[in-house]
N, CA, C and O atoms as a DFTB+ gen file, in Angstrom:
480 C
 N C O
     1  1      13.542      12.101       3.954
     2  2      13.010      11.614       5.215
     3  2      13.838      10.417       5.684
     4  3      14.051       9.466       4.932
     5  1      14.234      10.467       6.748
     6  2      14.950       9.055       7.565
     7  2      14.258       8.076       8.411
     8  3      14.807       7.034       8.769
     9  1      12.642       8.511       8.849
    10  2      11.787       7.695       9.089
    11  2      11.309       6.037       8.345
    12  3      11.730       6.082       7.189
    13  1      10.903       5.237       8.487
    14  2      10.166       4.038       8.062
    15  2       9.706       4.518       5.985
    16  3       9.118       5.521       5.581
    17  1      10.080       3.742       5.440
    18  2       9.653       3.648       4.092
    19  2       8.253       2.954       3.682
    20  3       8.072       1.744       3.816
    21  1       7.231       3.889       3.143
    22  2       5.791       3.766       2.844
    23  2       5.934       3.744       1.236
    24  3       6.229       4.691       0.508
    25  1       5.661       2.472       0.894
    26  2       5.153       2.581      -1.026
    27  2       3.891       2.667      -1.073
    28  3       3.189       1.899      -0.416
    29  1       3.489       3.414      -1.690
    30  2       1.653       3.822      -1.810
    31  2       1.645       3.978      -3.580
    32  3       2.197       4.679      -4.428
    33  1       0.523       2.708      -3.516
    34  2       0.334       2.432      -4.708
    35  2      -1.169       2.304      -5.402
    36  3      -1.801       1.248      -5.400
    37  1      -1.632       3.502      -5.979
    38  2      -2.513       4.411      -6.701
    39  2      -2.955       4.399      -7.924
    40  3      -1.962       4.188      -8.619
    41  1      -3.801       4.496      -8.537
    42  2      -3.438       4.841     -10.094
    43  2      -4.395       6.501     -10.020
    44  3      -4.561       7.190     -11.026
    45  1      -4.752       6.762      -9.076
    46  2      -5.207       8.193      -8.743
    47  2      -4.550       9.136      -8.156
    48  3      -4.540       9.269      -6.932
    49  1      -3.662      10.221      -9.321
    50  2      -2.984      10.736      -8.755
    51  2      -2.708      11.429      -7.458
    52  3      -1.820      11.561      -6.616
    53  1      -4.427      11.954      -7.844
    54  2      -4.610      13.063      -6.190
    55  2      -4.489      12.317      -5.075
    56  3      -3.808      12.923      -4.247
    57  1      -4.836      11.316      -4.713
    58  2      -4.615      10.149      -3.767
    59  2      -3.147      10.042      -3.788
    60  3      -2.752       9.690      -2.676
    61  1      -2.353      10.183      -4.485
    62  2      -0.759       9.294      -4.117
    63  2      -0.525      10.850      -3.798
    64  3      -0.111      11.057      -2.658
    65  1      -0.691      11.818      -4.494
    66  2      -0.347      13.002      -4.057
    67  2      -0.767      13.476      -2.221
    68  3       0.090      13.478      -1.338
    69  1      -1.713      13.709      -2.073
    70  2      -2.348      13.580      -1.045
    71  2      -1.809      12.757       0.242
    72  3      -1.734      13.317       1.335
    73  1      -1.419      11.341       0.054
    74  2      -0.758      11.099       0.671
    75  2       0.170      10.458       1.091
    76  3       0.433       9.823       2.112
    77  1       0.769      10.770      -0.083
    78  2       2.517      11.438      -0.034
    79  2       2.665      12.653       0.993
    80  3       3.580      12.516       1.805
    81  1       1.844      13.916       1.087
    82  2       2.282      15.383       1.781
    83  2       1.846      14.885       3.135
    84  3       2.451      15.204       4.159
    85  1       0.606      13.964       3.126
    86  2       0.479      13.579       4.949
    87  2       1.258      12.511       5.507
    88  3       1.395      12.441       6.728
    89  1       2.017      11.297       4.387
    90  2       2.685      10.766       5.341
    91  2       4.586      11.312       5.394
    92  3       5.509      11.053       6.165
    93  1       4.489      11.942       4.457
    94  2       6.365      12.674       4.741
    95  2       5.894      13.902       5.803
    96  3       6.808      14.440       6.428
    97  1       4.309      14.439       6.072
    98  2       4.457      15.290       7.251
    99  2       4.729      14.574       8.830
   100  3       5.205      15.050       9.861
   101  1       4.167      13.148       8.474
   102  2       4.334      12.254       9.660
   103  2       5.850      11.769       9.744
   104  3       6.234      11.136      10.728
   105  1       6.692      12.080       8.700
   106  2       7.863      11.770       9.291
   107  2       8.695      10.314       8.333
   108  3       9.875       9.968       8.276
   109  1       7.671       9.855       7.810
   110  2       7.661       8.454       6.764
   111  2       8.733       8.909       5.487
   112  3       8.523      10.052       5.081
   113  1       9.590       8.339       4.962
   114  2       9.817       8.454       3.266
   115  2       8.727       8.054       2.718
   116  3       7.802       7.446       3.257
   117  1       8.848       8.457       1.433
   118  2       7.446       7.884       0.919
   119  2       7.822       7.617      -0.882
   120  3       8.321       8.457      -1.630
   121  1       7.521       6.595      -1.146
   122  2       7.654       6.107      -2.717
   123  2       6.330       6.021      -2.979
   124  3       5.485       5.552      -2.216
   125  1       6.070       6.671      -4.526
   126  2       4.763       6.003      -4.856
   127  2       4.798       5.198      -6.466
   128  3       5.708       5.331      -7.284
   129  1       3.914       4.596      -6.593
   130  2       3.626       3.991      -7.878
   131  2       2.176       4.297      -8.079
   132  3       1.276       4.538      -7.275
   133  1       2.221       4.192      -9.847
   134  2       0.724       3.952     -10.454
   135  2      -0.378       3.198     -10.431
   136  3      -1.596       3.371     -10.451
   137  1       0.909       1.700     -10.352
   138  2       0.167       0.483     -10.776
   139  2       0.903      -0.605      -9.896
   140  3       1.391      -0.178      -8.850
   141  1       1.041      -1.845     -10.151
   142  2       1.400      -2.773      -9.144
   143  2       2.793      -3.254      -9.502
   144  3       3.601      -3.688      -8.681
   145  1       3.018      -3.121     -10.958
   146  2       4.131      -3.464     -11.708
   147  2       4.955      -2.340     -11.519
   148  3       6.130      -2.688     -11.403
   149  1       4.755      -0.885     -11.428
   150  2       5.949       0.284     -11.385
   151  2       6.165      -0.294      -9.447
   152  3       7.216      -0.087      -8.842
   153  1       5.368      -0.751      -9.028
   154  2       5.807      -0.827      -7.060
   155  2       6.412      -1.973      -7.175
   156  3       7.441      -2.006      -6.500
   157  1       6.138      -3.173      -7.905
   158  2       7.012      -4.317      -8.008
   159  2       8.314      -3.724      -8.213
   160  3       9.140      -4.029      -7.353
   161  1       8.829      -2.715      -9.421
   162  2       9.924      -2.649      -9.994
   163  2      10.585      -2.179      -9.518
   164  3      11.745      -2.263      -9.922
   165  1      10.272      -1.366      -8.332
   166  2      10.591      -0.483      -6.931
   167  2      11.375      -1.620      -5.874
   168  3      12.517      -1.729      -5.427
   169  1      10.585      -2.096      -5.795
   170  2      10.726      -3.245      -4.930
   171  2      12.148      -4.333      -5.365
   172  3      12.699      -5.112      -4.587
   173  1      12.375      -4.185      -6.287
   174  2      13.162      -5.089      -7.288
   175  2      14.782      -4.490      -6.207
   176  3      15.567      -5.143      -5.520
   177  1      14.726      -3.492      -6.421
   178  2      16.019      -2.646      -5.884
   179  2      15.843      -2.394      -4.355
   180  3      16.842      -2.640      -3.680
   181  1      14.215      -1.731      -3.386
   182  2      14.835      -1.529      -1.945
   183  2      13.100      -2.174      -1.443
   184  3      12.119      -2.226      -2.186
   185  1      13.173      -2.598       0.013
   186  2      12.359      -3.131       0.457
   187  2      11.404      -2.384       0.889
   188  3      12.003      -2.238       1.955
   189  1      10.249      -1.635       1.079
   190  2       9.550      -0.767       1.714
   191  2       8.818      -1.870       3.271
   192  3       8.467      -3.048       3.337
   193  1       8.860      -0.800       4.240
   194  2       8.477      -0.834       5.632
   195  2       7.086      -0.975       5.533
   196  3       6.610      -1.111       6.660
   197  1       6.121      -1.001       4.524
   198  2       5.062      -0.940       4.300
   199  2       4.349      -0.618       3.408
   200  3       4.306       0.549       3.018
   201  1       3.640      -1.567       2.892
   202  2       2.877      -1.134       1.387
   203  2       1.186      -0.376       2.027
   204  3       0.418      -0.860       2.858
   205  1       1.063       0.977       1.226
   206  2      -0.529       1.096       1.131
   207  2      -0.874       0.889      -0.563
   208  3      -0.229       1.341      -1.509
   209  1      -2.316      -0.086      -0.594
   210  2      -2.149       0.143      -2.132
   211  2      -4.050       0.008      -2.348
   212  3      -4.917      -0.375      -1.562
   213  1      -4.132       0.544      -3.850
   214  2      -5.526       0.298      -3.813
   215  2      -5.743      -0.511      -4.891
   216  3      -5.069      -0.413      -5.916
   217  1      -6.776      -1.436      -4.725
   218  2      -7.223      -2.943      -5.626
   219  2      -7.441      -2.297      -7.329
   220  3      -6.527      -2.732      -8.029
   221  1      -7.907      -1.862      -7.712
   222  2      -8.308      -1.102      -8.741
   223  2      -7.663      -0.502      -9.707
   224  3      -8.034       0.654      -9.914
   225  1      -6.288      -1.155     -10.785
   226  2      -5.618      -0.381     -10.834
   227  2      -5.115      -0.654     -12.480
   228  3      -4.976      -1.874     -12.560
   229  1      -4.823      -0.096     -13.673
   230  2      -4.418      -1.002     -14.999
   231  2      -3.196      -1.291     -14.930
   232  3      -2.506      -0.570     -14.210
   233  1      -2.457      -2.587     -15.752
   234  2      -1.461      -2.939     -15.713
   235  2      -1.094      -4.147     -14.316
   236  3      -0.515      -5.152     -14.730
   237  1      -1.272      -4.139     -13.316
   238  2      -1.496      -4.537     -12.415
   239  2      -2.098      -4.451     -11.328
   240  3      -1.890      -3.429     -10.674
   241  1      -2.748      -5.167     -10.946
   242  2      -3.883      -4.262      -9.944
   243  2      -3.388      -4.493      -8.338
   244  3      -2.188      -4.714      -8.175
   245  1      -4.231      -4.452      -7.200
   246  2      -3.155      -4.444      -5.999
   247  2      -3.497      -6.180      -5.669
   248  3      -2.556      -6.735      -5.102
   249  1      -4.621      -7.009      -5.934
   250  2      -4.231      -8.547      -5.863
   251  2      -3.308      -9.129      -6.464
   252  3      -2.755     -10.108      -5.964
   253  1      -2.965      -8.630      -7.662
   254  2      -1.982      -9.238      -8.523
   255  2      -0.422      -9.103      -7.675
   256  3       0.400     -10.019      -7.639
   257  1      -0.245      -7.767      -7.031
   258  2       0.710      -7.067      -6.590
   259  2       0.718      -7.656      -5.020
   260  3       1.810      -7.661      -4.453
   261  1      -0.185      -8.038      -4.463
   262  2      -0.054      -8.593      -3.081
   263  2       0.250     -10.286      -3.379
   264  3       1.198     -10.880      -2.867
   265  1      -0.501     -10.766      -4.076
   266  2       0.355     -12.099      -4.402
   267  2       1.884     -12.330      -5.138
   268  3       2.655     -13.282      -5.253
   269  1       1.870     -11.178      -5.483
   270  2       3.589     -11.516      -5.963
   271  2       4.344     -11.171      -4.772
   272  3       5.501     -11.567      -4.915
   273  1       4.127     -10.471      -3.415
   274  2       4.799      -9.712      -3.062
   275  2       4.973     -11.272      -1.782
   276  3       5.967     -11.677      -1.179
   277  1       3.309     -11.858      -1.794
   278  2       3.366     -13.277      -0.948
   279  2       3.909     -14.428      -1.377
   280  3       4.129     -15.367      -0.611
   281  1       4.251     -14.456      -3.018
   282  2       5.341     -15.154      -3.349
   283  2       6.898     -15.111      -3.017
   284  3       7.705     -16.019      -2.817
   285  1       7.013     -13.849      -3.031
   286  2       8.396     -13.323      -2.844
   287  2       9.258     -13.680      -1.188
   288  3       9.127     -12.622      -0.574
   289  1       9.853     -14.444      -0.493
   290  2      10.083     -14.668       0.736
   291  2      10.826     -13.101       0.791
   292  3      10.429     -12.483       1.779
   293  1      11.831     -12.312      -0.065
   294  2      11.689     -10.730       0.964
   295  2      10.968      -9.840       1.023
   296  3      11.249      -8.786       1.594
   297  1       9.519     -10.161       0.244
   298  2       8.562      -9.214       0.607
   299  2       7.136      -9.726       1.530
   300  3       6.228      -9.010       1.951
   301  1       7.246     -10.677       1.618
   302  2       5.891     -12.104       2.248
   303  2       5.455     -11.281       3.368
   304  3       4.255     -11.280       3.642
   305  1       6.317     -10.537       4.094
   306  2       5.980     -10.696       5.501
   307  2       6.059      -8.401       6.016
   308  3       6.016      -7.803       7.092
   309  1       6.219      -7.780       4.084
   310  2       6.003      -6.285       4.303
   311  2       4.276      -6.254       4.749
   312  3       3.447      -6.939       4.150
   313  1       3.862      -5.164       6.114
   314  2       2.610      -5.023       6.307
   315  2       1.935      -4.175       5.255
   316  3       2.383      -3.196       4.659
   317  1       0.587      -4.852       5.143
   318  2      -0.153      -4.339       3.568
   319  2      -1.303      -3.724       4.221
   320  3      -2.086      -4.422       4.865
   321  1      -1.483      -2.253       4.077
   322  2      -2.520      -1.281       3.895
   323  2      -3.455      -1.776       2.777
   324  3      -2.819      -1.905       1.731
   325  1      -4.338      -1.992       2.693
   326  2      -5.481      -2.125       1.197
   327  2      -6.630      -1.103       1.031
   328  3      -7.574      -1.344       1.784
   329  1      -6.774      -0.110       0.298
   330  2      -7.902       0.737       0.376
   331  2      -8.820       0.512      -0.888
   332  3      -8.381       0.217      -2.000
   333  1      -9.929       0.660      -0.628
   334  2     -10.926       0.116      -1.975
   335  2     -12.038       0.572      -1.544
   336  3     -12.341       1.051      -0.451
   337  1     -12.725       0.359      -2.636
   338  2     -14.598       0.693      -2.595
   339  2     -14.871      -0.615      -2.310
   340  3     -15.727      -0.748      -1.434
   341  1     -14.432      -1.601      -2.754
   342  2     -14.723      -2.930      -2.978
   343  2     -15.543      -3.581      -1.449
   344  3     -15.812      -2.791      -0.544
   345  1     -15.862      -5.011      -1.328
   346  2     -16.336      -5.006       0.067
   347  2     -15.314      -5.697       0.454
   348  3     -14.710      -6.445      -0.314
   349  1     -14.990      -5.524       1.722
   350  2     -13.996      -5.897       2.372
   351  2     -13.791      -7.934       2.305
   352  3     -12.661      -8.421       2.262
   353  1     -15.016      -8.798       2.308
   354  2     -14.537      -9.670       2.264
   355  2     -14.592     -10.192       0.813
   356  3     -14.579     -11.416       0.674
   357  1     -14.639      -9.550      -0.089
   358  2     -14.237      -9.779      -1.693
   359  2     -12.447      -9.804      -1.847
   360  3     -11.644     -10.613      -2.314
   361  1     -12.343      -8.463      -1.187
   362  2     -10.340      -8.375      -0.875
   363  2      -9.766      -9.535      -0.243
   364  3      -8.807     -10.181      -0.666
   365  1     -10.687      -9.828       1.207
   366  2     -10.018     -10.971       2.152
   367  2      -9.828     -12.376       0.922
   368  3      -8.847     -13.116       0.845
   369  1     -11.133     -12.432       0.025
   370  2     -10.970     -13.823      -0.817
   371  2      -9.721     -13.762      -1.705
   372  3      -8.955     -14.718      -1.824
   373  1      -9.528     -12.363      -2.438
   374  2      -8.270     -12.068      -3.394
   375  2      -7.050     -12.086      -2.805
   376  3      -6.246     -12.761      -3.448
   377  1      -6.594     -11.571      -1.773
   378  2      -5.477     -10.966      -1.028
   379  2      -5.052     -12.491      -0.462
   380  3      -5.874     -13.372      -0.209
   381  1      -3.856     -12.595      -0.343
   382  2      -2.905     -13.480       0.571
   383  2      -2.526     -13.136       1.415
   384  3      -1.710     -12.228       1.256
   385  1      -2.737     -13.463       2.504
   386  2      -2.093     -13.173       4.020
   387  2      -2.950     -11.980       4.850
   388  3      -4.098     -11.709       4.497
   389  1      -2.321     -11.307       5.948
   390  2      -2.887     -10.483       6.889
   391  2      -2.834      -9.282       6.321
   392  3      -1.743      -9.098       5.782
   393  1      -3.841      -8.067       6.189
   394  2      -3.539      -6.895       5.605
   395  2      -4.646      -6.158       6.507
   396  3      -5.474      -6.775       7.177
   397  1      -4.543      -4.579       6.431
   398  2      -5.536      -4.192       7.377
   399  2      -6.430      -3.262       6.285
   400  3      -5.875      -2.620       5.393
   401  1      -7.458      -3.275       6.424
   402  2      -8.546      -2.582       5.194
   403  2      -8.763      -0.906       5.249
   404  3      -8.807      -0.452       6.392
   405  1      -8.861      -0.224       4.471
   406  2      -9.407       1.121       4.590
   407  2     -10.708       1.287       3.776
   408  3     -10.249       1.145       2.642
   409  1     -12.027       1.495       3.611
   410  2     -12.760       1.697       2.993
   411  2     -12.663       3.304       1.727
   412  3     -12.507       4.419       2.224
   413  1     -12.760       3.169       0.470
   414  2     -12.711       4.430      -0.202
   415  2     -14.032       5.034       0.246
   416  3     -14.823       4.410       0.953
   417  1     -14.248       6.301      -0.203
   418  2     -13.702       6.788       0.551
   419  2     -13.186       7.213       1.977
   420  3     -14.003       7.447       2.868
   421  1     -11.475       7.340       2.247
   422  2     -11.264       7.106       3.159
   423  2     -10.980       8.470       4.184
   424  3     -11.099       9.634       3.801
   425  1     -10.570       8.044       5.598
   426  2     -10.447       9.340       6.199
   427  2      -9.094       9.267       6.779
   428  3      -8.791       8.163       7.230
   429  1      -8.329      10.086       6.853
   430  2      -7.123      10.538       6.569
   431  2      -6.774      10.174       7.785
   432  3      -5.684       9.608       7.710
   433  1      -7.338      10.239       9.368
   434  2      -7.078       9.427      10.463
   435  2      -6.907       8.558      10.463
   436  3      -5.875       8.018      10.861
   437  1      -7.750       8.112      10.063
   438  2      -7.915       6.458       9.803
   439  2      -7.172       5.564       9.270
   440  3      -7.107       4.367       9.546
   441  1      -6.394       6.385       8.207
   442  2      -5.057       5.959       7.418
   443  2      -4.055       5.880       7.946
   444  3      -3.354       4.882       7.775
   445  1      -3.610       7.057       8.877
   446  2      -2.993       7.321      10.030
   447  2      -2.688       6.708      10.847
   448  3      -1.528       6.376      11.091
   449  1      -3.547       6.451      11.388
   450  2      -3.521       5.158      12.517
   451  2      -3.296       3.881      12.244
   452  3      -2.537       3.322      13.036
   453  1      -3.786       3.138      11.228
   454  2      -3.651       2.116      10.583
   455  2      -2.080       1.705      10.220
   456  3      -1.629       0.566      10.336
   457  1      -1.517       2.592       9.867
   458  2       0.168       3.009       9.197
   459  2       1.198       2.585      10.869
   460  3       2.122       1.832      11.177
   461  1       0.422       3.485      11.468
   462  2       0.823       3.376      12.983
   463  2       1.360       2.385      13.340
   464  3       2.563       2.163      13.474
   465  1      -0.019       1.363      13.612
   466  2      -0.772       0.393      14.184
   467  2       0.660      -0.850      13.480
   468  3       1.480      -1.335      14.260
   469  1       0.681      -1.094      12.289
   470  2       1.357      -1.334      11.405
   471  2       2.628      -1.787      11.556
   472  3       3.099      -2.924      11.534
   473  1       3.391      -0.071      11.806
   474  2       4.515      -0.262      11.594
   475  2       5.204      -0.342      13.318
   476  3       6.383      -0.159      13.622
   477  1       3.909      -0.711      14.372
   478  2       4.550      -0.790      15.832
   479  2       5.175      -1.454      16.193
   480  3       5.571      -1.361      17.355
């Protein structure tokens, strides 16, 4: 894909699977990781156009992974997707900086648009 680069970071496969096939149908490359540390290590080598990731995760979870990424001055300012069960202002207290929320379970528009919205 030659479109915008999406890291989507999961520790549920069917989810990274899933959408991986809807955002390379939208036109996106798409990298995924397990955990926050395999998307860090990603990151180490190329910059992604946009992180989606979900809070919940072993090894590193996606707060751990959004504050390193708000430490980092070339990643501070990649737009962050966050999807969770969690309540949304539990994330706002963990998370550093501006990110836009998806509730689990989520709806595939909604993701869509958000990505959009995002990368305008």
């Amino acid at each position: 894909m030659t479109g915008p680069t999406i890291l989507i970071v999961d520790d549920e496969y069917g989810i990274l699977e899933l959408l991986d096939a809807v955002f390379e149908d939208e036109g996106y490359r798409v990298i995924t990781a397990a955990n926050g540390k395999g998307a860090l290590d990603w990151m180490a080598k190329e910059k992604p156009n946009l992180l989606i990731t979900d809070m919940v995760m072993p090894v590193m979870d996606g707060a751990a992974l959004i504050a390193a990424m708000a430490a980092n001055p070339d990643l501070a300012n990649v737009p962050r997707v966050v999807m969770s069960s969690l309540p949304e202002a539990e994330i706002a207290a963990r998370c550093p900086g501006r990110f836009a929320f998806v509730r689990k379970p989520f709806r595939i528009a909604e993701v869509i648009r958000l990505v959009a919205e995002a990368l305008a």
